[in-house]
PyMOL Python script that loads the backbone (N, CA, C, O; Angstrom):
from pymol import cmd

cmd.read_pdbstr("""\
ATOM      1  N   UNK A   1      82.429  60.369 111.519  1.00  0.00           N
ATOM      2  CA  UNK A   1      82.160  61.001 112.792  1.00  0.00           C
ATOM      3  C   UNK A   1      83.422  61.722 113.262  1.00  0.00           C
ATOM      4  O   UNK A   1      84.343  60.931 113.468  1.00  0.00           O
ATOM      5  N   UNK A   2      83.673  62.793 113.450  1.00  0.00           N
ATOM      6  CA  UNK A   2      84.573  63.989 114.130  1.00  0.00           C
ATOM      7  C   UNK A   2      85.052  62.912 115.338  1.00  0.00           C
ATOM      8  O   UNK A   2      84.304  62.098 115.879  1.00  0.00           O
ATOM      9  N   UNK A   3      86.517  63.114 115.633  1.00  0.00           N
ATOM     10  CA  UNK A   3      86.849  63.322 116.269  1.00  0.00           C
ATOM     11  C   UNK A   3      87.203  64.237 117.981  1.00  0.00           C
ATOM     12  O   UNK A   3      87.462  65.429 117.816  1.00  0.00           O
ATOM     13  N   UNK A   4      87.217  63.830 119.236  1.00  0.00           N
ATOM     14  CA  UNK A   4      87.483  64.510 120.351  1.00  0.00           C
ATOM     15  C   UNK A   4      88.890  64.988 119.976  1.00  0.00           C
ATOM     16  O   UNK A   4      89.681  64.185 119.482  1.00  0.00           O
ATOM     17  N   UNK A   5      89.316  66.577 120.244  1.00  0.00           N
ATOM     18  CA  UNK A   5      90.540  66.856 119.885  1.00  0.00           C
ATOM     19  C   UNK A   5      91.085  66.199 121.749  1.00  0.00           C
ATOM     20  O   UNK A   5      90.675  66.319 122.904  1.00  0.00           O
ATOM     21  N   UNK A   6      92.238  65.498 120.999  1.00  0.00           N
ATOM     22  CA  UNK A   6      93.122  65.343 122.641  1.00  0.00           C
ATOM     23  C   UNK A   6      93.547  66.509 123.183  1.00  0.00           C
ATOM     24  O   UNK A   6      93.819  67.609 122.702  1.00  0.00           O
ATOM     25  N   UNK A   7      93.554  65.924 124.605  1.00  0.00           N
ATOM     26  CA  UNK A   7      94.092  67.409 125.432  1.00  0.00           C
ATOM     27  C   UNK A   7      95.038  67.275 124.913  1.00  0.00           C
ATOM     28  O   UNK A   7      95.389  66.249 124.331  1.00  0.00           O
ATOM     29  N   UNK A   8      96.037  68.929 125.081  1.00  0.00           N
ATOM     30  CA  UNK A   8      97.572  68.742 124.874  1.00  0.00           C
ATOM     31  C   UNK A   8      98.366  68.414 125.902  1.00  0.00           C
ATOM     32  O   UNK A   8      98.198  68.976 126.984  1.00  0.00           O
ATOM     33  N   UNK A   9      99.516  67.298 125.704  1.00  0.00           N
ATOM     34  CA  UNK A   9     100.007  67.123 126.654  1.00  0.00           C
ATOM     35  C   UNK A   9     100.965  68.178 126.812  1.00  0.00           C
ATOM     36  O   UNK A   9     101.550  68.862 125.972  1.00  0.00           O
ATOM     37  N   UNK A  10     101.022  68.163 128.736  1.00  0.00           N
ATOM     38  CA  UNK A  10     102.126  69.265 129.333  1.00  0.00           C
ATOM     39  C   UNK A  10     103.657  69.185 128.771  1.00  0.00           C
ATOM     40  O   UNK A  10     104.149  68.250 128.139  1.00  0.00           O
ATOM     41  N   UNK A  11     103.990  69.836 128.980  1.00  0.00           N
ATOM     42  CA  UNK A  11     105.684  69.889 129.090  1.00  0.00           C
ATOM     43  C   UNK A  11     106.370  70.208 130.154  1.00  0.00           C
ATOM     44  O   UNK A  11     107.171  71.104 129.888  1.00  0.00           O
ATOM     45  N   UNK A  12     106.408  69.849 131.297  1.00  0.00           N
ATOM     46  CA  UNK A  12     106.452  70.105 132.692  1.00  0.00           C
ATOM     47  C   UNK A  12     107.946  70.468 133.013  1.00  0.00           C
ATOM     48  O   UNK A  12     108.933  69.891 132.556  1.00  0.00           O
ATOM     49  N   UNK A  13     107.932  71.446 133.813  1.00  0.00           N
ATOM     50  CA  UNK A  13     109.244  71.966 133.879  1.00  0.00           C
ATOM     51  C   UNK A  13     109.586  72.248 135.631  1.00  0.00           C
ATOM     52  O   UNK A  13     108.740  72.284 136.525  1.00  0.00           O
ATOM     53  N   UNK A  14     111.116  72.430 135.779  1.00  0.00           N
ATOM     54  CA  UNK A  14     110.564  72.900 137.295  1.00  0.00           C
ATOM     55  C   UNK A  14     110.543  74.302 137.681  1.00  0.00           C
ATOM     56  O   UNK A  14     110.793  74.995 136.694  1.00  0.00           O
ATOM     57  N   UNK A  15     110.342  74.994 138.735  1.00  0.00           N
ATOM     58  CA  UNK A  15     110.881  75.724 138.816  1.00  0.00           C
ATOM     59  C   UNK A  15     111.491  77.100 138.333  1.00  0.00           C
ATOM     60  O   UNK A  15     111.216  78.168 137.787  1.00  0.00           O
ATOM     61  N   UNK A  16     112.850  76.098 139.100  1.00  0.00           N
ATOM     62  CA  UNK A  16     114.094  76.530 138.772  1.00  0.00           C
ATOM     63  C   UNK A  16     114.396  76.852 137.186  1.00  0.00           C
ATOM     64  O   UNK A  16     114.925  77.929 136.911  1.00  0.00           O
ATOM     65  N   UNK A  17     114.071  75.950 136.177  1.00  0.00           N
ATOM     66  CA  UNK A  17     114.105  76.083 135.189  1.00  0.00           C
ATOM     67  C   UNK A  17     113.769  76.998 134.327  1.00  0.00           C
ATOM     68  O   UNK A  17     114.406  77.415 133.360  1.00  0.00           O
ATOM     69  N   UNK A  18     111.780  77.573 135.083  1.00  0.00           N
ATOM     70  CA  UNK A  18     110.552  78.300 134.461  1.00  0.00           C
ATOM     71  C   UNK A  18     111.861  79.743 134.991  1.00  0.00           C
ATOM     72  O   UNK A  18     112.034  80.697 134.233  1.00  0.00           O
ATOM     73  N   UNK A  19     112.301  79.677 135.762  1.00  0.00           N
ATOM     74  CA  UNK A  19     113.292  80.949 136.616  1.00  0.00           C
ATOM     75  C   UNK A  19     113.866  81.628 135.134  1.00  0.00           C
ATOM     76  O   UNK A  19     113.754  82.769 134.687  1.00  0.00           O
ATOM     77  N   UNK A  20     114.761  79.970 134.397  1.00  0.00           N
ATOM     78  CA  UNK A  20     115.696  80.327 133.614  1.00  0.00           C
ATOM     79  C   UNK A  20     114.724  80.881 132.069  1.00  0.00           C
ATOM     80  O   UNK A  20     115.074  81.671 131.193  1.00  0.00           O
ATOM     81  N   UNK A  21     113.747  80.286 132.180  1.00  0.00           N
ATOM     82  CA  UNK A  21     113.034  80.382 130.652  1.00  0.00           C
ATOM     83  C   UNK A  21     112.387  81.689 130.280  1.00  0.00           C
ATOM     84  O   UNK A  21     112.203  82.253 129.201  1.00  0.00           O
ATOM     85  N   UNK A  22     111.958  82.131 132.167  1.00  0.00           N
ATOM     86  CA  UNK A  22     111.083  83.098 131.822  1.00  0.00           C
ATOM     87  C   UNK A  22     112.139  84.639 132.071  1.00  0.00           C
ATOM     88  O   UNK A  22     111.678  85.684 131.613  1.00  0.00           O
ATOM     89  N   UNK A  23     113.224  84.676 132.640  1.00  0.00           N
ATOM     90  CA  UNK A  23     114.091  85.599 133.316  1.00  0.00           C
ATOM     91  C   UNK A  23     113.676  86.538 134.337  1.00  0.00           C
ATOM     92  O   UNK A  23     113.795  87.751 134.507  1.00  0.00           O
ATOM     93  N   UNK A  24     112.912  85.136 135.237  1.00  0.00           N
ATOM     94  CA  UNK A  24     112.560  85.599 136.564  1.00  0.00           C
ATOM     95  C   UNK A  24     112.531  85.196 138.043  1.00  0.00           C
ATOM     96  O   UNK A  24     112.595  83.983 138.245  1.00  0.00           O
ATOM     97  N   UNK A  25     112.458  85.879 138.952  1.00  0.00           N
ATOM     98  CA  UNK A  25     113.282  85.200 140.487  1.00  0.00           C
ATOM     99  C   UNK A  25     111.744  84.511 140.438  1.00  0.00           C
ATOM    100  O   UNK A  25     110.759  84.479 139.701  1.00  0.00           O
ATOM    101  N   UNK A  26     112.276  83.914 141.892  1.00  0.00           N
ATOM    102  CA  UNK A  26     111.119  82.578 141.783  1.00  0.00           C
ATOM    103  C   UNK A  26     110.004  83.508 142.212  1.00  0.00           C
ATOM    104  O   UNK A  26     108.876  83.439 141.723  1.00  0.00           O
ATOM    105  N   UNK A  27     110.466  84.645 143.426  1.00  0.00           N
ATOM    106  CA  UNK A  27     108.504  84.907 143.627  1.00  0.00           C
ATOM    107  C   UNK A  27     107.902  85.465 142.515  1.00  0.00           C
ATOM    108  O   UNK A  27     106.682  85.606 142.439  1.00  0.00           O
ATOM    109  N   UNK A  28     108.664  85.787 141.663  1.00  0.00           N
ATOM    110  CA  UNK A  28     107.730  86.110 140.153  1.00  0.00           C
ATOM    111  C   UNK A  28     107.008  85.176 139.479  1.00  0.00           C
ATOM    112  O   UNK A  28     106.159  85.524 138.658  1.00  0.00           O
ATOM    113  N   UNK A  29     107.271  83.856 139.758  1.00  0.00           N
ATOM    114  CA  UNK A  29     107.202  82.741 139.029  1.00  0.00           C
ATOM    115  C   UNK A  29     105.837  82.592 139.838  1.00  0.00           C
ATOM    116  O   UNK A  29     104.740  82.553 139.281  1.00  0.00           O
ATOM    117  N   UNK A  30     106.024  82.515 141.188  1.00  0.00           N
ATOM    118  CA  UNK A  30     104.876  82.233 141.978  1.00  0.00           C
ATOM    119  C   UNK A  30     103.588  82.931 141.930  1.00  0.00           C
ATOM    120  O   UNK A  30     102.447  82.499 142.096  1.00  0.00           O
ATOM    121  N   UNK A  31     104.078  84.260 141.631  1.00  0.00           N
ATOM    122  CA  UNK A  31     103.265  85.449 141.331  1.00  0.00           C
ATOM    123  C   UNK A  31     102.297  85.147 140.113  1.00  0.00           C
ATOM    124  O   UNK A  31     101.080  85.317 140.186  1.00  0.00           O
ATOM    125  N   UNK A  32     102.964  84.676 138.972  1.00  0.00           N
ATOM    126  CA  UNK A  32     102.368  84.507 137.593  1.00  0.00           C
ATOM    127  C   UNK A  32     101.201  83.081 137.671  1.00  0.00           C
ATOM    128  O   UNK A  32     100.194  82.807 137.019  1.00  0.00           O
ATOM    129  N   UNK A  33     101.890  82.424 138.755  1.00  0.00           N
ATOM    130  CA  UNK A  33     101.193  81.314 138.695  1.00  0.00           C
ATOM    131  C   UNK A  33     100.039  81.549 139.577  1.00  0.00           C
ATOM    132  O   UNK A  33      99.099  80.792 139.336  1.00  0.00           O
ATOM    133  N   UNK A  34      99.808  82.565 140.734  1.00  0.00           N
ATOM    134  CA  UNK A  34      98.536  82.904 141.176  1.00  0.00           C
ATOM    135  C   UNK A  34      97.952  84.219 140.576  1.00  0.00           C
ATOM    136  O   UNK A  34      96.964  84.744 141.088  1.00  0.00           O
ATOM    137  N   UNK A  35      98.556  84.725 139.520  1.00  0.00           N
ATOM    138  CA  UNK A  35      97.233  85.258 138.948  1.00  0.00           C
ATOM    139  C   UNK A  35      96.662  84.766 137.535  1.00  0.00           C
ATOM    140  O   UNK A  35      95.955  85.210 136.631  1.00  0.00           O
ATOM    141  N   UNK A  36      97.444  83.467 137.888  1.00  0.00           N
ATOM    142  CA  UNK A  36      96.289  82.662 136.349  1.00  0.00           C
ATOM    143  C   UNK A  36      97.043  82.670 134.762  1.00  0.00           C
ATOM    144  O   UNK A  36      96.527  82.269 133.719  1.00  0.00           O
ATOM    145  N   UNK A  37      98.706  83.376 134.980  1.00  0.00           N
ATOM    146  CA  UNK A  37      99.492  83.697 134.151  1.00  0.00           C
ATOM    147  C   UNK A  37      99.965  82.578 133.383  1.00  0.00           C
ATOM    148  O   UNK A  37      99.883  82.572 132.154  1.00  0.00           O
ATOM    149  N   UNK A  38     100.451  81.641 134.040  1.00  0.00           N
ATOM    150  CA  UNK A  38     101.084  80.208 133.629  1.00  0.00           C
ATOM    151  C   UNK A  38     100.692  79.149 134.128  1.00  0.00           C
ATOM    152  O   UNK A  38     100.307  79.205 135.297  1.00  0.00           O
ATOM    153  N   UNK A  39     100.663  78.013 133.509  1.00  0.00           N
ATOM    154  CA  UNK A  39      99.949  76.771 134.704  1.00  0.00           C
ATOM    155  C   UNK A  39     101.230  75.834 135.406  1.00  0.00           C
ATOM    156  O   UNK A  39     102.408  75.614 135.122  1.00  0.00           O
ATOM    157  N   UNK A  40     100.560  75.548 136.165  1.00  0.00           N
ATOM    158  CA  UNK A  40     101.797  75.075 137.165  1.00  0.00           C
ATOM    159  C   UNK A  40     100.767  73.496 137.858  1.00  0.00           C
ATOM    160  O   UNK A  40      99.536  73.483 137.897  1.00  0.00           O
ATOM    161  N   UNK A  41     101.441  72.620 138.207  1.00  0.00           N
ATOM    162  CA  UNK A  41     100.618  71.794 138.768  1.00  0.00           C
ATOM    163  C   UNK A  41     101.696  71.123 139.591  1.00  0.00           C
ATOM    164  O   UNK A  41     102.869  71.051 139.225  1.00  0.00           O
ATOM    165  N   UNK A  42     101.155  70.569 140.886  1.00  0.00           N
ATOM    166  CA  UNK A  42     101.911  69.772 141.465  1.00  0.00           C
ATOM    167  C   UNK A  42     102.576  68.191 141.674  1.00  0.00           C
ATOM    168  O   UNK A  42     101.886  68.111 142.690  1.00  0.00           O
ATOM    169  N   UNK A  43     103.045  67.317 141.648  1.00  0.00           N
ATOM    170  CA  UNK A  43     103.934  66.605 141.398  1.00  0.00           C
ATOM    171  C   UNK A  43     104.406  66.375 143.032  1.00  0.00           C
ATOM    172  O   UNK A  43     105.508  66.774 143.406  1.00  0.00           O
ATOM    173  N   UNK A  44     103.472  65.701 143.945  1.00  0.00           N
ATOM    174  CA  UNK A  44     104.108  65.584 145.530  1.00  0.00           C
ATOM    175  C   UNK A  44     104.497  66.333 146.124  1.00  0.00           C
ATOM    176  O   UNK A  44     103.865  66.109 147.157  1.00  0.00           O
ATOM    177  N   UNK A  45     105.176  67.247 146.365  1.00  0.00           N
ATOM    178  CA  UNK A  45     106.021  68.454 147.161  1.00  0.00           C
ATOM    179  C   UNK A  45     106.334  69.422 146.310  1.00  0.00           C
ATOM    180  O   UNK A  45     106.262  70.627 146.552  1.00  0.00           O
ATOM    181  N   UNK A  46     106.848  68.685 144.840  1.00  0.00           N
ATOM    182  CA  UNK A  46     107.387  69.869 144.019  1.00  0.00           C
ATOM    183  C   UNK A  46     106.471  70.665 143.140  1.00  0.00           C
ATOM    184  O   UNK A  46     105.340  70.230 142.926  1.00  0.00           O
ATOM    185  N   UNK A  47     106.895  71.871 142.579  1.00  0.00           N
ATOM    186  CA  UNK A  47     105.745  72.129 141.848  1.00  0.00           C
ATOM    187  C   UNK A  47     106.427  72.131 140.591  1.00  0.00           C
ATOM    188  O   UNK A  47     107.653  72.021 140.559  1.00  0.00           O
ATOM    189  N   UNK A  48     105.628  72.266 139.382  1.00  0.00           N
ATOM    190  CA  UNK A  48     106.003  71.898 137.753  1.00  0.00           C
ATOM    191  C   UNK A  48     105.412  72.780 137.496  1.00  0.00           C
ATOM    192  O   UNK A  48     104.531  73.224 138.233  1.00  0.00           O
ATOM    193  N   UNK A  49     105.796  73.371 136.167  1.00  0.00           N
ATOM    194  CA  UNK A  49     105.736  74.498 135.461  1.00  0.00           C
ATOM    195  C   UNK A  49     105.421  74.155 133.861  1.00  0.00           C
ATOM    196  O   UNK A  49     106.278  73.875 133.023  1.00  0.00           O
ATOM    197  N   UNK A  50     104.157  74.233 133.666  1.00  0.00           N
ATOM    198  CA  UNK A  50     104.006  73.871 131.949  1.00  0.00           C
ATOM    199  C   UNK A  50     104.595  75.010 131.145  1.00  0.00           C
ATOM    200  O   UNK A  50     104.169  76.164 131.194  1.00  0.00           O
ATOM    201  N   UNK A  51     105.793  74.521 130.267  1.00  0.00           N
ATOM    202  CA  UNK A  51     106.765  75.350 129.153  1.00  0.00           C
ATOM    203  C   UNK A  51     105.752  75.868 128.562  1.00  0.00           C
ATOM    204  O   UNK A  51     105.787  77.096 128.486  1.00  0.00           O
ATOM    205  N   UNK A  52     104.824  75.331 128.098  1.00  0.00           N
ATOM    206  CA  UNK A  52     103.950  76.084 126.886  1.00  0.00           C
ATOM    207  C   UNK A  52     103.043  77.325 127.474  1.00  0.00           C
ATOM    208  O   UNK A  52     102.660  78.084 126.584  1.00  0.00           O
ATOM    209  N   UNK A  53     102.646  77.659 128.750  1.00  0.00           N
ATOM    210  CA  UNK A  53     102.229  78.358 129.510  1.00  0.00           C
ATOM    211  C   UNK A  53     103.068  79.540 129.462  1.00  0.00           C
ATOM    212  O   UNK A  53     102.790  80.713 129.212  1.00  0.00           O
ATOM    213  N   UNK A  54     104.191  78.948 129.766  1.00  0.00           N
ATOM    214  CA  UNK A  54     105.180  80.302 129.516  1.00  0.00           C
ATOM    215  C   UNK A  54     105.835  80.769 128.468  1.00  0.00           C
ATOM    216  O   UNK A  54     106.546  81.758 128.289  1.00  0.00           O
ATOM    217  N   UNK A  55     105.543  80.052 127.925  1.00  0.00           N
ATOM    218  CA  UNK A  55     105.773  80.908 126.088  1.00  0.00           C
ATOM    219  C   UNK A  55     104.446  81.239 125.598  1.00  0.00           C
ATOM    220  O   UNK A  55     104.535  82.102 124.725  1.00  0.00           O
ATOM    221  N   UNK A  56     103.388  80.923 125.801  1.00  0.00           N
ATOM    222  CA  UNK A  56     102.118  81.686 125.403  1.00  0.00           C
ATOM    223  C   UNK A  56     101.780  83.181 126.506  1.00  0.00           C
ATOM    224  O   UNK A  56     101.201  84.176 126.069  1.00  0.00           O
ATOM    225  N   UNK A  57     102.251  83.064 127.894  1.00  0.00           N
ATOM    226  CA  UNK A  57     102.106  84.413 128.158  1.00  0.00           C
ATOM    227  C   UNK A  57     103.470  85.633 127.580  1.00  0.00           C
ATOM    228  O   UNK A  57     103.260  86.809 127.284  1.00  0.00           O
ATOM    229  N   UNK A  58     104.485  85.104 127.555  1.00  0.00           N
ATOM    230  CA  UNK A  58     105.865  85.946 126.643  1.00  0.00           C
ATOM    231  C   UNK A  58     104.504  86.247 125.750  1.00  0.00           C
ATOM    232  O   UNK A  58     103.708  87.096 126.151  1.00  0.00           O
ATOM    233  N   UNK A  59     104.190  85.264 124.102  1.00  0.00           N
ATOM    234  CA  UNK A  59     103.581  85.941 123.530  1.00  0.00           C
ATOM    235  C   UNK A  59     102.846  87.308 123.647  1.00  0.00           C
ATOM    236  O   UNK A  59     103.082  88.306 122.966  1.00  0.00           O
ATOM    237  N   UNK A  60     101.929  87.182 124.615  1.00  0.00           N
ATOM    238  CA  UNK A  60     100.788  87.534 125.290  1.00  0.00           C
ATOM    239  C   UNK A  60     101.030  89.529 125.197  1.00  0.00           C
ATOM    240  O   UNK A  60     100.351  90.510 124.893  1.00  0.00           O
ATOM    241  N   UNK A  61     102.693  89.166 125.764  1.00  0.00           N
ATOM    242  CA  UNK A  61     103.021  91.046 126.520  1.00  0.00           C
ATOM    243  C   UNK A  61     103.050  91.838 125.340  1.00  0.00           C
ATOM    244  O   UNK A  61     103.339  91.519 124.186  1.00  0.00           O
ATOM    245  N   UNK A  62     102.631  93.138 125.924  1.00  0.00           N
ATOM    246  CA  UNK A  62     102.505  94.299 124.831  1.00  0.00           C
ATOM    247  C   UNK A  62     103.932  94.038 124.247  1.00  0.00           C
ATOM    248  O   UNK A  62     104.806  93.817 125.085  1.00  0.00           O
ATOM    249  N   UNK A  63     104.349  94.031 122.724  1.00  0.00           N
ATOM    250  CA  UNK A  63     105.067  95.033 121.793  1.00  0.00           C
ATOM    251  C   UNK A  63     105.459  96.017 122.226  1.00  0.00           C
ATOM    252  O   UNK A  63     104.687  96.932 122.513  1.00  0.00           O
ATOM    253  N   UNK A  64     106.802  96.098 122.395  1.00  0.00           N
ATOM    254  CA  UNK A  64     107.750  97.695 122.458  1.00  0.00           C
ATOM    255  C   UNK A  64     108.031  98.292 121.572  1.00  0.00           C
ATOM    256  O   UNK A  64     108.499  97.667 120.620  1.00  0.00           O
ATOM    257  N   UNK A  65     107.869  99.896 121.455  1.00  0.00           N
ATOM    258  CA  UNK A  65     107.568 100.506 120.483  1.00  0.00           C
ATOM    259  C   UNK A  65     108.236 101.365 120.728  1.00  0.00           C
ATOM    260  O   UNK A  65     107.839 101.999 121.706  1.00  0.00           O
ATOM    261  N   UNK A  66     109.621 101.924 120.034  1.00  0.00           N
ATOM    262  CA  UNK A  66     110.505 102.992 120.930  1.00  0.00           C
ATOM    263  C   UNK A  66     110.135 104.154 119.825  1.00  0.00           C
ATOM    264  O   UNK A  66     109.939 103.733 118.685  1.00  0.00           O
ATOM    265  N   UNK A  67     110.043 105.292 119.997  1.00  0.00           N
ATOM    266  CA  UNK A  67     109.870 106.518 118.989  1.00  0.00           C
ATOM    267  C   UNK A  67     111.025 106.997 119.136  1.00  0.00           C
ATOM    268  O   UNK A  67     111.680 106.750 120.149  1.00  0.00           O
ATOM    269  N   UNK A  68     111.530 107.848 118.048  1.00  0.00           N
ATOM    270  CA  UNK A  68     112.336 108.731 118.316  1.00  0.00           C
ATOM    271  C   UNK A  68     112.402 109.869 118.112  1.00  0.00           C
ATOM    272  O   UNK A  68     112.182 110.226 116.955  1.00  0.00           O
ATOM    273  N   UNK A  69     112.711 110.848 119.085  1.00  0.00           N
ATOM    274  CA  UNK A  69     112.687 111.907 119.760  1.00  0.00           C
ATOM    275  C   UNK A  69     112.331 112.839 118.471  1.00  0.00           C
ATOM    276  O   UNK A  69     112.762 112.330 117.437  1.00  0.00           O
ATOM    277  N   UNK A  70     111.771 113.858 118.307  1.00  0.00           N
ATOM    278  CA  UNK A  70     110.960 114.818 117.279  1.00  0.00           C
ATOM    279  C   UNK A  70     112.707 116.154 117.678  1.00  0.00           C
ATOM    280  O   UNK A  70     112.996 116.800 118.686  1.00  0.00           O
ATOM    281  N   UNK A  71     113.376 116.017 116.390  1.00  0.00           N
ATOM    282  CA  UNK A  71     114.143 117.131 116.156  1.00  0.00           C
ATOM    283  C   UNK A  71     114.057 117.990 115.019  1.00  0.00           C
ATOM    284  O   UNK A  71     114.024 117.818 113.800  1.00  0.00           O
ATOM    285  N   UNK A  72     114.034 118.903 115.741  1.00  0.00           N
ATOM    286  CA  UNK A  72     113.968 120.325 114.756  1.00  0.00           C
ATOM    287  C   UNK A  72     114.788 120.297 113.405  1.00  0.00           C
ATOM    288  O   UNK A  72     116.003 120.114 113.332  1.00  0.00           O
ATOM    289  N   UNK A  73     113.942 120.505 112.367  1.00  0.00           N
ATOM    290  CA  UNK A  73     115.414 120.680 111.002  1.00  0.00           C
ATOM    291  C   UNK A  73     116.159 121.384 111.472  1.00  0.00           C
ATOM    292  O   UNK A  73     115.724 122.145 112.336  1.00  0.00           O
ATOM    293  N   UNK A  74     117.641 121.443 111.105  1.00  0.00           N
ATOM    294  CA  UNK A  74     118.386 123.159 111.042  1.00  0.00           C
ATOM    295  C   UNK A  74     117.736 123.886 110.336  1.00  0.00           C
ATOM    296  O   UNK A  74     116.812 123.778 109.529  1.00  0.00           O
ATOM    297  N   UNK A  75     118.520 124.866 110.868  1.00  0.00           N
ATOM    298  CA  UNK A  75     118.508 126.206 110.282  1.00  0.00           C
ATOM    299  C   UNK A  75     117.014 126.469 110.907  1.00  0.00           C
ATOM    300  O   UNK A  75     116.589 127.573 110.567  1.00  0.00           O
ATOM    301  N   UNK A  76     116.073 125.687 111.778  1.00  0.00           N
ATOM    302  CA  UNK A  76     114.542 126.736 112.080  1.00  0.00           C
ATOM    303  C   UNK A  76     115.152 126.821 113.531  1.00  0.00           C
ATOM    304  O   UNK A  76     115.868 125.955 114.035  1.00  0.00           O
ATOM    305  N   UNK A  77     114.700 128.168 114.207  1.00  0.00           N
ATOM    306  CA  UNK A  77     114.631 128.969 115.204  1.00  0.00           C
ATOM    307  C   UNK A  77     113.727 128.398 116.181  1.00  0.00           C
ATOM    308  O   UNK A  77     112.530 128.689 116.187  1.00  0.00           O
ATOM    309  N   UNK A  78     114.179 127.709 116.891  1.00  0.00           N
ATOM    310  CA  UNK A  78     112.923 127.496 118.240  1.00  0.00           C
ATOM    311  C   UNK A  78     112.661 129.078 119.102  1.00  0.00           C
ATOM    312  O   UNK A  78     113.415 130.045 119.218  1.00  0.00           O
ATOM    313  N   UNK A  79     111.547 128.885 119.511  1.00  0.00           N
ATOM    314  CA  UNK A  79     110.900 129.995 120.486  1.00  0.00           C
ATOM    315  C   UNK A  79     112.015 130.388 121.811  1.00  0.00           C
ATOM    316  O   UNK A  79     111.758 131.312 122.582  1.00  0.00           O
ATOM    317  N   UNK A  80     112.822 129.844 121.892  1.00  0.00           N
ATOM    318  CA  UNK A  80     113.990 130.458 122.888  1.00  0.00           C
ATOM    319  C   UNK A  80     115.227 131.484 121.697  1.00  0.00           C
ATOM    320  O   UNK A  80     116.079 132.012 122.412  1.00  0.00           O
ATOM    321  N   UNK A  81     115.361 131.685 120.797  1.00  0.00           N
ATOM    322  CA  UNK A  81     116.020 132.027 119.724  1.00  0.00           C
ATOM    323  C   UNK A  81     116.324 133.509 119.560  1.00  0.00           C
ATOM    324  O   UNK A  81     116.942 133.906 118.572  1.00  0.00           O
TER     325      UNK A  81
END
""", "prot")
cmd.dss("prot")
cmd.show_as("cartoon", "prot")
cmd.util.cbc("prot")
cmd.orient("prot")
């Protein structure tokens, strides 16, 4: 008979910390956590920050893709020439 997979347990962080992990001021932190970005749960007054939340949305962000700039061979004449 199969097994129930266990929940995963959190990795609870604070804050201050999610500040340092994610390289962001706190209302960003707060921000991410009300639009469903990272999970956060509370702990009495303080709030906690699940690590794995915030390394699965890092994952998450588009790929930067830098091009570089389209230069003319020498020796061809651009239309100002």
């Amino acid at each position: 008979m199969p097994r129930k997979s266990e929940p995963k347990a959190l990795h609870l962080i604070s804050v201050k910390n999610a500040m340092k992990a994610g390289g962001w001021c706190r209302s960003k932190v707060y921000q991410l956590i009300g639009a469903g970005k990272i999970i956060a749960v509370k702990d009495g007054r303080s709030t906690k920050i699940d690590a794995g939340s915030i390394e699965e949305y890092q994952r998450s962000l588009p790929r930067l893709i830098l091009s570089r700039p389209q230069v003319e061979p020498p020796g061809k004449e651009g239309p100002l020439a």
